[in-house]
GUDRENMAR-218434 format. One record per residue (C-alpha): residue number from 1; residue in three letters; x negated, y negated, z. Coordinates in nm, 2 decimals. Example, Ala and Ser with C-alpha at 12.3 -4.5 7.8 and 13.67 -1.06 7.14 Angstrom:
2
+-----+------+--------+--------+--------+
! pos ! code !      x !      y !      z !
+-----+------+--------+--------+--------+
!   1 !  ALA !  -1.23 !   0.45 !   0.78 !
!   2 !  SER !  -1.37 !   0.11 !   0.71 !
+-----+------+--------+--------+--------+
end
This chain:
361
+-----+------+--------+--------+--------+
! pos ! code !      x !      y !      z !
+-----+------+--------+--------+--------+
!   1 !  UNK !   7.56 !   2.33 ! -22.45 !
!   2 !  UNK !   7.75 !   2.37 ! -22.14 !
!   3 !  UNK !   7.86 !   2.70 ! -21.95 !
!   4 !  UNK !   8.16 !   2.78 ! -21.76 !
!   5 !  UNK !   8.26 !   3.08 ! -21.62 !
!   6 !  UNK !   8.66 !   3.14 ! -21.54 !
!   7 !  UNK !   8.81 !   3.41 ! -21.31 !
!   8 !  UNK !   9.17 !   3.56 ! -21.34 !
!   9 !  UNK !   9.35 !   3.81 ! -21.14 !
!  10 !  UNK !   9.72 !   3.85 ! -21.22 !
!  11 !  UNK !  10.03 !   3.97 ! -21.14 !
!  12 !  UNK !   9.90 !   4.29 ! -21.30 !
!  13 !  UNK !   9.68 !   4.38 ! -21.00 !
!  14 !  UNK !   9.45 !   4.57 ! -21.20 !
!  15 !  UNK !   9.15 !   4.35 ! -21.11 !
!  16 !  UNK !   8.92 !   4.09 ! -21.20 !
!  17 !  UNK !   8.84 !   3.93 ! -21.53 !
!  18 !  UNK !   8.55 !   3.67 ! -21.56 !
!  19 !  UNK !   8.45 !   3.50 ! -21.86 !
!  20 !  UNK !   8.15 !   3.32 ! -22.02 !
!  21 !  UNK !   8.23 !   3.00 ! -22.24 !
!  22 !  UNK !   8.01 !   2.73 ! -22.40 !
!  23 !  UNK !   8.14 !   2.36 ! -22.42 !
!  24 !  UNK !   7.98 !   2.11 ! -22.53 !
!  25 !  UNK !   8.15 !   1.82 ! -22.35 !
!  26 !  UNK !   8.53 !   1.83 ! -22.39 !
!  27 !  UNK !   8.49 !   2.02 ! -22.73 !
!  28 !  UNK !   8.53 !   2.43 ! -22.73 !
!  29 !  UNK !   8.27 !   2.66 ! -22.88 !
!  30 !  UNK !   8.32 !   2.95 ! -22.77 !
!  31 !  UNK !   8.36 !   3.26 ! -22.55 !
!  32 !  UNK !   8.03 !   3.42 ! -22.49 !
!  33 !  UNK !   8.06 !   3.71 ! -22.23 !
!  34 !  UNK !   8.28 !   3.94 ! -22.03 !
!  35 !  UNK !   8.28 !   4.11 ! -21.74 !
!  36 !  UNK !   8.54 !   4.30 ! -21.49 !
!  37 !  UNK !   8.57 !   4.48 ! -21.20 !
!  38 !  UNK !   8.90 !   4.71 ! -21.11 !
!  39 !  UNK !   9.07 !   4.59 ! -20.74 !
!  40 !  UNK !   9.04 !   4.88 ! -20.47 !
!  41 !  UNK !   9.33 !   5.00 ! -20.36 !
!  42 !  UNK !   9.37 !   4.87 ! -20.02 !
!  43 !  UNK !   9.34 !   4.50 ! -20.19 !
!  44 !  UNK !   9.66 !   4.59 ! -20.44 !
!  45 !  UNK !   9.82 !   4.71 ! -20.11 !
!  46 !  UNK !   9.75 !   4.41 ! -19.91 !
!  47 !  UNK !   9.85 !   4.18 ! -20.19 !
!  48 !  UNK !  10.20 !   4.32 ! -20.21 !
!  49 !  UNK !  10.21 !   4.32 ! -19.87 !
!  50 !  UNK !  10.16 !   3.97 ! -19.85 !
!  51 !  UNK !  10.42 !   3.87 ! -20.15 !
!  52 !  UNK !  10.72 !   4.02 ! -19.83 !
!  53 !  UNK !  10.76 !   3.89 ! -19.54 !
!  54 !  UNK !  10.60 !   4.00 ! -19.28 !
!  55 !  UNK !  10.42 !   4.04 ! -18.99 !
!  56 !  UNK !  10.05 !   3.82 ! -18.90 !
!  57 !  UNK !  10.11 !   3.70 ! -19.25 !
!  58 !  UNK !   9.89 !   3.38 ! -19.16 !
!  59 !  UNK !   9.58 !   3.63 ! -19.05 !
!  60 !  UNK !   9.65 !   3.86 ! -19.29 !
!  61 !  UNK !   9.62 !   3.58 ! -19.57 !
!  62 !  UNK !   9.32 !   3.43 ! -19.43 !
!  63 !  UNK !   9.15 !   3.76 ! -19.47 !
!  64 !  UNK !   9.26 !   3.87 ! -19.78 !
!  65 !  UNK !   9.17 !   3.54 ! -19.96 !
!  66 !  UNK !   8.82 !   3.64 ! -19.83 !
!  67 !  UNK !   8.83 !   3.98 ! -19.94 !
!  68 !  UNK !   8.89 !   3.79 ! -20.26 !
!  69 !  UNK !   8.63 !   3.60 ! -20.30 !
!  70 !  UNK !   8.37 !   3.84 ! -20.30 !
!  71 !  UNK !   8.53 !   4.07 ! -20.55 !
!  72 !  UNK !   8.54 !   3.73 ! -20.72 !
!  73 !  UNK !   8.17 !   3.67 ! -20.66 !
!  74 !  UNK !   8.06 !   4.03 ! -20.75 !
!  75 !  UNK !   8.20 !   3.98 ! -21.07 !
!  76 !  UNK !   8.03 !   3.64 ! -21.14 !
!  77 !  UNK !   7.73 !   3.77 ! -21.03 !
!  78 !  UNK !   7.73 !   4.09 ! -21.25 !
!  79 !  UNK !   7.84 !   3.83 ! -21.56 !
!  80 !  UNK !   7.54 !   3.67 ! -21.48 !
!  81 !  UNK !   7.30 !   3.96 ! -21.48 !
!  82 !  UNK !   7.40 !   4.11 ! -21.78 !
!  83 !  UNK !   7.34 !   3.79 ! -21.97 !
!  84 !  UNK !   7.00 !   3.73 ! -21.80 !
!  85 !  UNK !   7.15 !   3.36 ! -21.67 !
!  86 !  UNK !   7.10 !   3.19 ! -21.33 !
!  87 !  UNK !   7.33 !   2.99 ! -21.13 !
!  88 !  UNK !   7.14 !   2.70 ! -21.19 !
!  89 !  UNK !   7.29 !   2.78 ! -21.59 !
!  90 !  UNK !   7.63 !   2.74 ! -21.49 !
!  91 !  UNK !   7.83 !   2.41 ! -21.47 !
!  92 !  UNK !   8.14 !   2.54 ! -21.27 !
!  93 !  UNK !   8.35 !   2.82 ! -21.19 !
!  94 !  UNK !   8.72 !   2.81 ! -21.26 !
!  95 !  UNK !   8.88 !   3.01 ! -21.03 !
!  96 !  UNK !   9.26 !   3.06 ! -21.02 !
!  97 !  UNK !   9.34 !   3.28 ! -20.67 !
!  98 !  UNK !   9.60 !   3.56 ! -20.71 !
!  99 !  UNK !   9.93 !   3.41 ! -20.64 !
! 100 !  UNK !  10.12 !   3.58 ! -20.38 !
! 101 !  UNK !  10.46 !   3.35 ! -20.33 !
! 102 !  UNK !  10.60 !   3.15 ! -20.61 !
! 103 !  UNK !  10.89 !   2.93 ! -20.54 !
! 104 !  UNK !  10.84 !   2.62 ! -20.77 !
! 105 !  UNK !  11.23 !   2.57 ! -20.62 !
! 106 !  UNK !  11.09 !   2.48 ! -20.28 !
! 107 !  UNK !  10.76 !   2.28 ! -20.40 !
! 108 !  UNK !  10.48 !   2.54 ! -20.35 !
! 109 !  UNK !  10.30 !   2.81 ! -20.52 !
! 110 !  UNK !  10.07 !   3.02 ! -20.32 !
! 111 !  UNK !   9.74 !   3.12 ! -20.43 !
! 112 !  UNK !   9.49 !   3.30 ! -20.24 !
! 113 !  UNK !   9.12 !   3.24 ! -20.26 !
! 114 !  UNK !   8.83 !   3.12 ! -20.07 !
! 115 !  UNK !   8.72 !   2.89 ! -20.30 !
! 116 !  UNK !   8.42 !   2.73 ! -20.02 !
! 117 !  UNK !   8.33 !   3.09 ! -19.96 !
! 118 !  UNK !   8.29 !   3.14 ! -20.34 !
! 119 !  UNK !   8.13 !   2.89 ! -20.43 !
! 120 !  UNK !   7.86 !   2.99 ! -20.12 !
! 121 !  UNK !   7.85 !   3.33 ! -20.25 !
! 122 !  UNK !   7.78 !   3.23 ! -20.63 !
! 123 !  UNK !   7.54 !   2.92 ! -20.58 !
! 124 !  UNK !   7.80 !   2.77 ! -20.82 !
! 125 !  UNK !   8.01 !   2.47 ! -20.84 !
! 126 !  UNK !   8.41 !   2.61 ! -20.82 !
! 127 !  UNK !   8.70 !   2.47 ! -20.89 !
! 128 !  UNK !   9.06 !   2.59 ! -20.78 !
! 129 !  UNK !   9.41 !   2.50 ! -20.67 !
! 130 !  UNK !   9.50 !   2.40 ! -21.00 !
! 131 !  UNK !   9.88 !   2.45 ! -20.98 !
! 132 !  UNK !   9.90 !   2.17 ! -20.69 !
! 133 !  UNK !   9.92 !   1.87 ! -20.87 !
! 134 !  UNK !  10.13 !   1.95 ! -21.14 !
! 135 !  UNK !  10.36 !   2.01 ! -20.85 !
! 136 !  UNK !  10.29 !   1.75 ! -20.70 !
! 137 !  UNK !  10.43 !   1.54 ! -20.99 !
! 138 !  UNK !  10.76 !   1.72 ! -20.98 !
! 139 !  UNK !  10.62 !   2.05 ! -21.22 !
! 140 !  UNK !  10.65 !   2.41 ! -21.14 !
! 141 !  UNK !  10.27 !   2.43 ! -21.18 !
! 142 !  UNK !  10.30 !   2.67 ! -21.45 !
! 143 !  UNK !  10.17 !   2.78 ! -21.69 !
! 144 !  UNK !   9.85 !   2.67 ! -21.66 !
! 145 !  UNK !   9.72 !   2.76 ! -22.03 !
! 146 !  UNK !   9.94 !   2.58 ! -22.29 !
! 147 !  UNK !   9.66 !   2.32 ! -22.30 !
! 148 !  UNK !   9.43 !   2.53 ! -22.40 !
! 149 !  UNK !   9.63 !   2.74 ! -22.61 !
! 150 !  UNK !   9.68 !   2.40 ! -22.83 !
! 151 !  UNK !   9.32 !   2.32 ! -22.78 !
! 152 !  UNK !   9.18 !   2.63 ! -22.91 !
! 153 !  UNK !   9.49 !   2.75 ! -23.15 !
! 154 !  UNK !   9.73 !   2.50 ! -23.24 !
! 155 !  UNK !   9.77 !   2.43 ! -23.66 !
! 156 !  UNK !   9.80 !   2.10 ! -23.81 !
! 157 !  UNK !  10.10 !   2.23 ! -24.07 !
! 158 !  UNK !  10.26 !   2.57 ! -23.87 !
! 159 !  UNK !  10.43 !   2.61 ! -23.56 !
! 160 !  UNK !  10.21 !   2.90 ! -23.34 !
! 161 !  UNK !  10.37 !   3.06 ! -23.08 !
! 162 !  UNK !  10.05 !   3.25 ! -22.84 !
! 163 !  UNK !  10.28 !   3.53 ! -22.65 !
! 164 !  UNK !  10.04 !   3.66 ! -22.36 !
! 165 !  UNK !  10.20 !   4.00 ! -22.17 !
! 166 !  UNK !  10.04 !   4.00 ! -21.87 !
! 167 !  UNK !  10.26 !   4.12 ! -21.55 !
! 168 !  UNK !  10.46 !   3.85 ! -21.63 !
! 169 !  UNK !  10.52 !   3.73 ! -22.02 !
! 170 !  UNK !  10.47 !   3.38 ! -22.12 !
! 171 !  UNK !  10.45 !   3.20 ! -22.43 !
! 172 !  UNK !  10.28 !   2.83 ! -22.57 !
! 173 !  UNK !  10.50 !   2.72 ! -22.84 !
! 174 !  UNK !  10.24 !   2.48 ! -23.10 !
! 175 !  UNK !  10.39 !   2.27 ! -23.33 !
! 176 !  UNK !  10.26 !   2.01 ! -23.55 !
! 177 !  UNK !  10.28 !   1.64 ! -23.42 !
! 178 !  UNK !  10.51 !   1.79 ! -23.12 !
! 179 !  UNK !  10.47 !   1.80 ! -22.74 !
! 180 !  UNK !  10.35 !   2.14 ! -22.65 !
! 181 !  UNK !  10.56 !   2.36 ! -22.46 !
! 182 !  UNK !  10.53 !   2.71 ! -22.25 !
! 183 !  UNK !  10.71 !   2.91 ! -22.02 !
! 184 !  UNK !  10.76 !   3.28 ! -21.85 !
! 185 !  UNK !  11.02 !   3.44 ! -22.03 !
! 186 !  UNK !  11.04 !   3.75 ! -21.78 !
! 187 !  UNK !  10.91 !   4.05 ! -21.71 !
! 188 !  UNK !  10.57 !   4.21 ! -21.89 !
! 189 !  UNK !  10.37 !   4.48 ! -21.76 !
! 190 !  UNK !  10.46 !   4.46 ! -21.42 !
! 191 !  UNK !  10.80 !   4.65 ! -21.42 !
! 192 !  UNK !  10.70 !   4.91 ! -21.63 !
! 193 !  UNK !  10.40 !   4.98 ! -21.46 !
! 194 !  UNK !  10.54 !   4.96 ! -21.08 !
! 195 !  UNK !  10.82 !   5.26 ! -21.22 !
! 196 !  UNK !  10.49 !   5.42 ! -21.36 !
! 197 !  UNK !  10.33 !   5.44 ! -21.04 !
! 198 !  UNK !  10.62 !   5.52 ! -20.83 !
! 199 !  UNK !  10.74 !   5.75 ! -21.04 !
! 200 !  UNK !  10.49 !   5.89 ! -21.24 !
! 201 !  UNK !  10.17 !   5.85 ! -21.06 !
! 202 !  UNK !  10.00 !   5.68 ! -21.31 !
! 203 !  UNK !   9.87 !   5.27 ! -21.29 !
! 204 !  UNK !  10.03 !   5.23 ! -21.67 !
! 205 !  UNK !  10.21 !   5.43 ! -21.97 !
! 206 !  UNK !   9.83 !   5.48 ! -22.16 !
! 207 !  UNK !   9.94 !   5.44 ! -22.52 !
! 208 !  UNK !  10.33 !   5.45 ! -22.44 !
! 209 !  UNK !  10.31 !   5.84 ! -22.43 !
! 210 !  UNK !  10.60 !   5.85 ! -22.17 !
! 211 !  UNK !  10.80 !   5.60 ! -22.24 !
! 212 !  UNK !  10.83 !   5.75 ! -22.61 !
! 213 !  UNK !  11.03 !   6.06 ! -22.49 !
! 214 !  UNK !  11.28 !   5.83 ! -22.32 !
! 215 !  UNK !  11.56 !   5.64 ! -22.50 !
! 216 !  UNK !  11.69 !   5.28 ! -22.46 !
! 217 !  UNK !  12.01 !   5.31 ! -22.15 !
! 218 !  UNK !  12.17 !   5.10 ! -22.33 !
! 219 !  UNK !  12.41 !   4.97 ! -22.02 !
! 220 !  UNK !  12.09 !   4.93 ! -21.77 !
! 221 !  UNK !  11.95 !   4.75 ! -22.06 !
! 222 !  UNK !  12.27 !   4.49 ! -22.05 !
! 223 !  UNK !  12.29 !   4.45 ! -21.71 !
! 224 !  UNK !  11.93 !   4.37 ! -21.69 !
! 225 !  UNK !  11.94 !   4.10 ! -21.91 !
! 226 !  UNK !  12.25 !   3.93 ! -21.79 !
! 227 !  UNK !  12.06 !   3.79 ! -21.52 !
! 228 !  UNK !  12.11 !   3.42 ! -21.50 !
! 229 !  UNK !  11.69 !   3.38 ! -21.52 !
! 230 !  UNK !  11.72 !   3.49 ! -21.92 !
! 231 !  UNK !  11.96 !   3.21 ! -21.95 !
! 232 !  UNK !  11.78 !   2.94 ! -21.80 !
! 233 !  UNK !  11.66 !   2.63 ! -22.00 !
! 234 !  UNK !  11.25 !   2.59 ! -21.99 !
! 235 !  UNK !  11.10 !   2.46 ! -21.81 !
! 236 !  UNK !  11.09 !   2.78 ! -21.57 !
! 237 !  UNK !  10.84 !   3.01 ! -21.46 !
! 238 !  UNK !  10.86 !   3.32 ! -21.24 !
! 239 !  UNK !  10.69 !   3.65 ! -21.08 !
! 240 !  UNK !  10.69 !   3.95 ! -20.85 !
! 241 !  UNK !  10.87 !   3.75 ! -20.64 !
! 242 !  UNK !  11.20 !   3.78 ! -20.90 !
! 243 !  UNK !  11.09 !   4.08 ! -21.13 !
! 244 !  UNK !  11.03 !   4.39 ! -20.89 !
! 245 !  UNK !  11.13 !   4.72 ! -20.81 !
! 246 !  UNK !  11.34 !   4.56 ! -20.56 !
! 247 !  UNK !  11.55 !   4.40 ! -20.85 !
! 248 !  UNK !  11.55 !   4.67 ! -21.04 !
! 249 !  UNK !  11.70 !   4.94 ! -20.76 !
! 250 !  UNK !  11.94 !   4.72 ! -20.76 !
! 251 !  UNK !  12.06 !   4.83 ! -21.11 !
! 252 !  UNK !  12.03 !   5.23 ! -21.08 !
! 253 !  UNK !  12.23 !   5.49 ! -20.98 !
! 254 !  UNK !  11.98 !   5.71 ! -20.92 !
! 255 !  UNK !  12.06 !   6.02 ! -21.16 !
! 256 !  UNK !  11.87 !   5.75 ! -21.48 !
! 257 !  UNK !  11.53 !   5.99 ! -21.61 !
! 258 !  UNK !  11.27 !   5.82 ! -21.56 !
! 259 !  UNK !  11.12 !   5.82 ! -21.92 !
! 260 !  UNK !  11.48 !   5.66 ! -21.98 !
! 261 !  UNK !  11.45 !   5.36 ! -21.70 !
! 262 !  UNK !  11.10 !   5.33 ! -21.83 !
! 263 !  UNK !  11.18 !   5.28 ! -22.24 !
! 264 !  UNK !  11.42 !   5.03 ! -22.11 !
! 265 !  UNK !  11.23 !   4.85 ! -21.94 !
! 266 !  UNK !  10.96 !   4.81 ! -22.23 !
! 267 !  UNK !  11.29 !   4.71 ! -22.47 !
! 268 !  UNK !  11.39 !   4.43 ! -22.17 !
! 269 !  UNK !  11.01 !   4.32 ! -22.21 !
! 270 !  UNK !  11.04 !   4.30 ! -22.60 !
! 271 !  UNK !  11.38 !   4.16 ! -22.64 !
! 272 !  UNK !  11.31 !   3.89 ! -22.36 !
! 273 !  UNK !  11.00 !   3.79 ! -22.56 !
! 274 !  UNK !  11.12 !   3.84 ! -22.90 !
! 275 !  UNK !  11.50 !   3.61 ! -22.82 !
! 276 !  UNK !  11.29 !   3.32 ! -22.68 !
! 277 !  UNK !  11.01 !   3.32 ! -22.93 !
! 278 !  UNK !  11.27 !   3.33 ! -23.22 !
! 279 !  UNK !  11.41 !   3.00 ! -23.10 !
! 280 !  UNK !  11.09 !   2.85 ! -23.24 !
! 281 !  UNK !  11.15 !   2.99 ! -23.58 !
! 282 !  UNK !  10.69 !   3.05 ! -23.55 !
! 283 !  UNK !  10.52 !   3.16 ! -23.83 !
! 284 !  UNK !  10.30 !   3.34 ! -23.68 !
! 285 !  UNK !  10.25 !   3.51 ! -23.33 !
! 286 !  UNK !   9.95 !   3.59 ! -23.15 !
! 287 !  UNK !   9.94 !   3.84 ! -22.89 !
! 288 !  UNK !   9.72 !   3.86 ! -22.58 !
! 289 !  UNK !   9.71 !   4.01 ! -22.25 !
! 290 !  UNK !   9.75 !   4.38 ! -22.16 !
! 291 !  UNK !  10.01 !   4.43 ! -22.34 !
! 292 !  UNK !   9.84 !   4.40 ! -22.67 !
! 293 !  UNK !   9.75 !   4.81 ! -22.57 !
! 294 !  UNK !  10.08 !   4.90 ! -22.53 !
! 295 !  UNK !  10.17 !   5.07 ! -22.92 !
! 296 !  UNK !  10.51 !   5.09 ! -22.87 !
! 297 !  UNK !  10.58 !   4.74 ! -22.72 !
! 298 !  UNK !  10.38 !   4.61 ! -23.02 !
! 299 !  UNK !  10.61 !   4.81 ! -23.26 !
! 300 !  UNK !  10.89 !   4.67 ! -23.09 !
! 301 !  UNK !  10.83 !   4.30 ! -23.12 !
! 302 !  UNK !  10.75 !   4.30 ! -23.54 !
! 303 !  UNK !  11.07 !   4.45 ! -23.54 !
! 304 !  UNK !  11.28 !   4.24 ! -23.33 !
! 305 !  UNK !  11.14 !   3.92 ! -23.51 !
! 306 !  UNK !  11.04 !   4.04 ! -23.86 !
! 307 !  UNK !  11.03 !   3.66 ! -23.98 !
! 308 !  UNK !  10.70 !   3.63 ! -23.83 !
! 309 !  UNK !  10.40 !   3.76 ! -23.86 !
! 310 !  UNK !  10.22 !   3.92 ! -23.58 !
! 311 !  UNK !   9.87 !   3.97 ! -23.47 !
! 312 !  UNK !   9.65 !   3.97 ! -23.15 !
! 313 !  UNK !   9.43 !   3.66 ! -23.05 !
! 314 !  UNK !   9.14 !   3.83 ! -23.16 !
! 315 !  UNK !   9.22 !   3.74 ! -23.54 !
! 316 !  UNK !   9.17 !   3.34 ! -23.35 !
! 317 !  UNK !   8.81 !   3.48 ! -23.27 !
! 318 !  UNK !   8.94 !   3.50 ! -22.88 !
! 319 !  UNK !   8.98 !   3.88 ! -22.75 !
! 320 !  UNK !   9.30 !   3.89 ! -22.60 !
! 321 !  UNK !   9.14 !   4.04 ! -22.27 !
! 322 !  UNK !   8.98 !   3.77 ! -22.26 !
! 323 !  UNK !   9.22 !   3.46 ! -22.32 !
! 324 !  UNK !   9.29 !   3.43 ! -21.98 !
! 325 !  UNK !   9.01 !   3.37 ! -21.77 !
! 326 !  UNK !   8.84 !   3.19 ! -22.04 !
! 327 !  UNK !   9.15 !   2.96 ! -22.00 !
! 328 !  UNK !   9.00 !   2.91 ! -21.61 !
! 329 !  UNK !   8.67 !   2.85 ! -21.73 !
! 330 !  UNK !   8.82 !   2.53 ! -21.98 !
! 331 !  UNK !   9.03 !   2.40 ! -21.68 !
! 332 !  UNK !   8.74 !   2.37 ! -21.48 !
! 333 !  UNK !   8.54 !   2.17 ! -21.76 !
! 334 !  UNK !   8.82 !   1.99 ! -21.77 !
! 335 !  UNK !   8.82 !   1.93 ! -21.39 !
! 336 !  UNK !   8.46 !   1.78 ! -21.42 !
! 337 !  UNK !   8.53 !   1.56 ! -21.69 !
! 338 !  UNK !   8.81 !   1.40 ! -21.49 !
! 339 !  UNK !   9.08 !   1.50 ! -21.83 !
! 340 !  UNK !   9.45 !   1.59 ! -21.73 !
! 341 !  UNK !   9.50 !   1.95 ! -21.81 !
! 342 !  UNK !   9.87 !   1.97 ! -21.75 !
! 343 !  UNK !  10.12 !   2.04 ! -22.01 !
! 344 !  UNK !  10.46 !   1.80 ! -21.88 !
! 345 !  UNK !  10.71 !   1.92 ! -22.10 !
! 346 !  UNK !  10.62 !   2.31 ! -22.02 !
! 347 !  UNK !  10.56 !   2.21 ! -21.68 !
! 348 !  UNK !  10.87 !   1.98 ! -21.61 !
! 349 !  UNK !  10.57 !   1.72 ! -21.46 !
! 350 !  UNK !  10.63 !   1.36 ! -21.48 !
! 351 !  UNK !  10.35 !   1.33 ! -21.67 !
! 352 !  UNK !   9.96 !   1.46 ! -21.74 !
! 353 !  UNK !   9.76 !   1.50 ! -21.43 !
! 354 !  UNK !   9.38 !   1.62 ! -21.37 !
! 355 !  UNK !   9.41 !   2.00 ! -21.21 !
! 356 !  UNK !   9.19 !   2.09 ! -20.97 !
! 357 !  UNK !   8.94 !   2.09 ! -20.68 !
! 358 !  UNK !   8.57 !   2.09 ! -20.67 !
! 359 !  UNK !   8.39 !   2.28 ! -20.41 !
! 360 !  UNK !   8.05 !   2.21 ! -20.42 !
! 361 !  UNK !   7.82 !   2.50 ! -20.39 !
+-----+------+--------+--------+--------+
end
């Protein structure tokens, strides 16, 4: 019995998710524990700051990451408590950063963290940088979690496709005897909930009560999906750095409703999913992320892609809240064990590389 705690922040900016797995060497069993705490505002700020740029962005960075790191550390510590464990219990901390640049294109995908400073905070082992190897090796260094999806989910005799809506949607496509694949297929939360925010107040659409009074514009809705990302062959990966409010203005006249823009941009989110899933022909698709609490998103899917069945990760025994960070806390046992992580053919790497580096508490 082995425990690991991973950490994810995401293109969401809602906050922090840390949780508690067991391993017992390479072999999964199980997610014990979760815990979370929200990011303040000025954090959210300073991270959107950061993915322009700017002014000081070196000092502003070098701050932030710290800033980080002891939201980070809070959380592990407050995992910790509530499950009566020391630091002395836990083999490693996975800890991904929040990205704030993206441009596989170029080479480089930026995440910030102190991972030194965290690992002083915790008393903990941490591991981090895990995209820079897999790029490295000629990868995008994402997604990260295709391994573990097929390590945790994948079926001997049915194709599985594991669909997480975070800010930014991605999918792991398992099939039997096949190399595993995964890739962004566009935009998730994060556009709907950046209109919500400007344009409503509000950090989300809490059980798709707005955007049900608007209708589908049915010519944004085109326009949106003609960009030349939708049509890209895998592998590809993308973020705020593509899919923002920027992008969007772009597409307005300004007289839309908002309820309108908004219902369309939950449709872009389900049809961008639901055409790149159906390539894959899957059985069955499990959802996680935030967008598993979105009731008109899920209605939308099923629909789009009847020929499958649907359900959340938590009928794999993994809350979908939870698939992520738990993901971090794998790669880091992986990390320690010296066993590649990567996926190559979602990744585009030349081939499977160990993710990763240790900082020793």
């Amino acid at each position: 019995m082995t425990y690991y705690i991973g950490l994810m922040s995401g293109t969401s900016l809602d906050g922090v998710d840390a949780v508690l797995i067991d391993m017992q060497g390479a072999q999964w069993q199980g997610a014990l524990a979760h815990s979370y705490l929200p990011y303040p505002e000025d954090i959210k700020t300073a991270v959107l700051a950061l993915q322009q740029h700017g002014h000081d962005e070196l000092h502003q960075a070098a701050l932030l990451a710290q800033r980080l790191s002891r939201l980070y550390a809070q959380t592990v510590l407050q995992l910790l408590a509530a499950q009566g464990l020391q630091a002395a219990d836990i083999a490693a901390i996975g800890c991904h950063g929040q990205t704030i640049r993206h441009a596989p294109e170029l080479g480089y995908s930026l995440q910030l963290a102190d991972w030194s400073l965290l690992a002083e905070l915790t008393g903990i082992d941490v591991v981090g940088d895990f995209r820079s190897r897999d790029l490295a090796a000629g990868g995008q260094g994402a997604p990260l979690v295709p391994a573990f999806h097929a390590a945790l989910f994948a079926h001997p005799e049915e194709t599985r496709v594991l669909a997480n809506i975070g800010g930014i949607s991605n999918i792991s496509v398992l099939r039997p005897h096949e190399a595993i694949l995964g890739f962004d297929t566009g935009p998730g939360n994060m556009l709907m909930d950046a209109w919500m925010q400007t344009h409503f107040g509000q950090p989300y659409d809490a059980d798709s009560r707005i955007a049900q009074q608007g209708q589908v514009l049915p010519d944004l809705l085109q326009a949106l999906l003609n960009h030349p990302y939708f049509r890209m062959s895998a592998p590809k990966s993308t973020g705020r750095d593509l899919f923002s409010l920027s992008w969007l203005n772009t597409y307005l006249s300004g007289i839309e409703a908002p309820q309108d823009v908004l219902r369309t941009l939950l449709e872009l989110t389900a049809v961008s999913l639901s055409t790149e899933i159906a390539v894959f022909a899957p059985k069955a698709v499990y959802v996680c992320g935030g967008g598993v609490y979105n009731p008109l998103l899920l209605e939308r899917l099923p629909a789009l892609l009847p020929r499958s069945t649907w359900h959340s990760t938590t009928a794999l025994n993994l809350d979908p809240q939870w698939v992520e960070a738990a993901a971090f806390a794998w790669l880091a046992a992986q990390r320690l064990l010296g066993l590649p992580s990567n996926a190559p053919a979602a990744t585009g790497a030349k081939g499977p590389r160990v993710l990763g580096a240790i900082y020793q508490a």
